[in-house]
PLY file of the C-alpha trace (Angstrom):
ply
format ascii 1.0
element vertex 68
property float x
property float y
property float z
element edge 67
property int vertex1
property int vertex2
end_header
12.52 -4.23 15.47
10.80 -6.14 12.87
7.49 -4.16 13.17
7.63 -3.09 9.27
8.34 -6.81 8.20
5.17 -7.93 10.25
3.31 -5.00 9.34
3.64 -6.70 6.07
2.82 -9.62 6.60
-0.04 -9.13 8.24
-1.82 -6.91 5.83
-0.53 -9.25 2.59
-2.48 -11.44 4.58
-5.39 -9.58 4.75
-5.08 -8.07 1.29
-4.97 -12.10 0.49
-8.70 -12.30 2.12
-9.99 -9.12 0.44
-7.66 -8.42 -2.19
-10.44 -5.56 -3.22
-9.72 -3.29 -0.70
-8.07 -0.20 -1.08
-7.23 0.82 2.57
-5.52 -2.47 2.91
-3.36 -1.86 -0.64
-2.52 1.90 0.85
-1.46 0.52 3.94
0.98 -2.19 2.58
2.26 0.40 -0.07
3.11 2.24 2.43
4.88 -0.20 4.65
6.74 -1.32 1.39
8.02 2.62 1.06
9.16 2.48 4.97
11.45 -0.54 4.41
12.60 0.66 1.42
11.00 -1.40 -1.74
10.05 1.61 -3.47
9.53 -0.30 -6.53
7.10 -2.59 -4.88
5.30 0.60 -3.00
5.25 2.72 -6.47
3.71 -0.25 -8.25
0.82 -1.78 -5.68
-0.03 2.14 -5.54
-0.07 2.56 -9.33
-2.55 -0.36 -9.39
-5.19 1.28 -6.65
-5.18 4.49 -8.27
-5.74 2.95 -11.61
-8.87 1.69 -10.27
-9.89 5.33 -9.58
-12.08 4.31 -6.81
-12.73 6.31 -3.71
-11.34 5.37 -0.24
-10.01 7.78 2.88
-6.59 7.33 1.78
-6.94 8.46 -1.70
-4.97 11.58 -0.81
-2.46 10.07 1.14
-1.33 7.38 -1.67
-0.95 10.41 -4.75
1.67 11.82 -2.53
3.06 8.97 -1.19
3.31 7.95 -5.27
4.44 11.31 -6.11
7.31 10.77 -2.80
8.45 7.43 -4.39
0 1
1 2
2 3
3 4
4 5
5 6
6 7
7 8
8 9
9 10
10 11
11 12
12 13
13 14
14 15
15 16
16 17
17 18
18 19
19 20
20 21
21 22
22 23
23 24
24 25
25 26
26 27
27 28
28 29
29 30
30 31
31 32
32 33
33 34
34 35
35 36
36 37
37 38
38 39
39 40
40 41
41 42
42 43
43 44
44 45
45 46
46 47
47 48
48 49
49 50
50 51
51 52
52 53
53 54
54 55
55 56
56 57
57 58
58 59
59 60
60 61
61 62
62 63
63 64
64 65
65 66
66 67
């Protein structure tokens, strides 16, 4: 229904206003994974964990990496 594609869009956007934050970088890798750019998931989640900072999704995006 489009959801994922706006999903998108929406938080490129806000990644685009704070391109610093981590929840917004899980959250698009994720909706990258869902429509199927694995590549583009595996690498924006590469990036935040490189960073080795703390957020609530830390967790979340080393399996999701591990998934992809």
């Amino acid at each position: 229904q489009g959801k994922v594609q706006r999903g998108q869009e929406l938080l490129k956007k806000g990644l685009s206003l704070s391109p610093t934050n981590s929840s917004t970088k899980y959250h698009l890798a994720v909706a990258l994974a869902r429509s199927g750019d694995n590549a583009g998931a595996r690498k924006l989640l590469e990036e935040l964990l490189a960073t080795r900072q703390n957020f609530p999704q830390l967790q979340e995006a080393k399996i999701l990496l591990n998934q992809l």
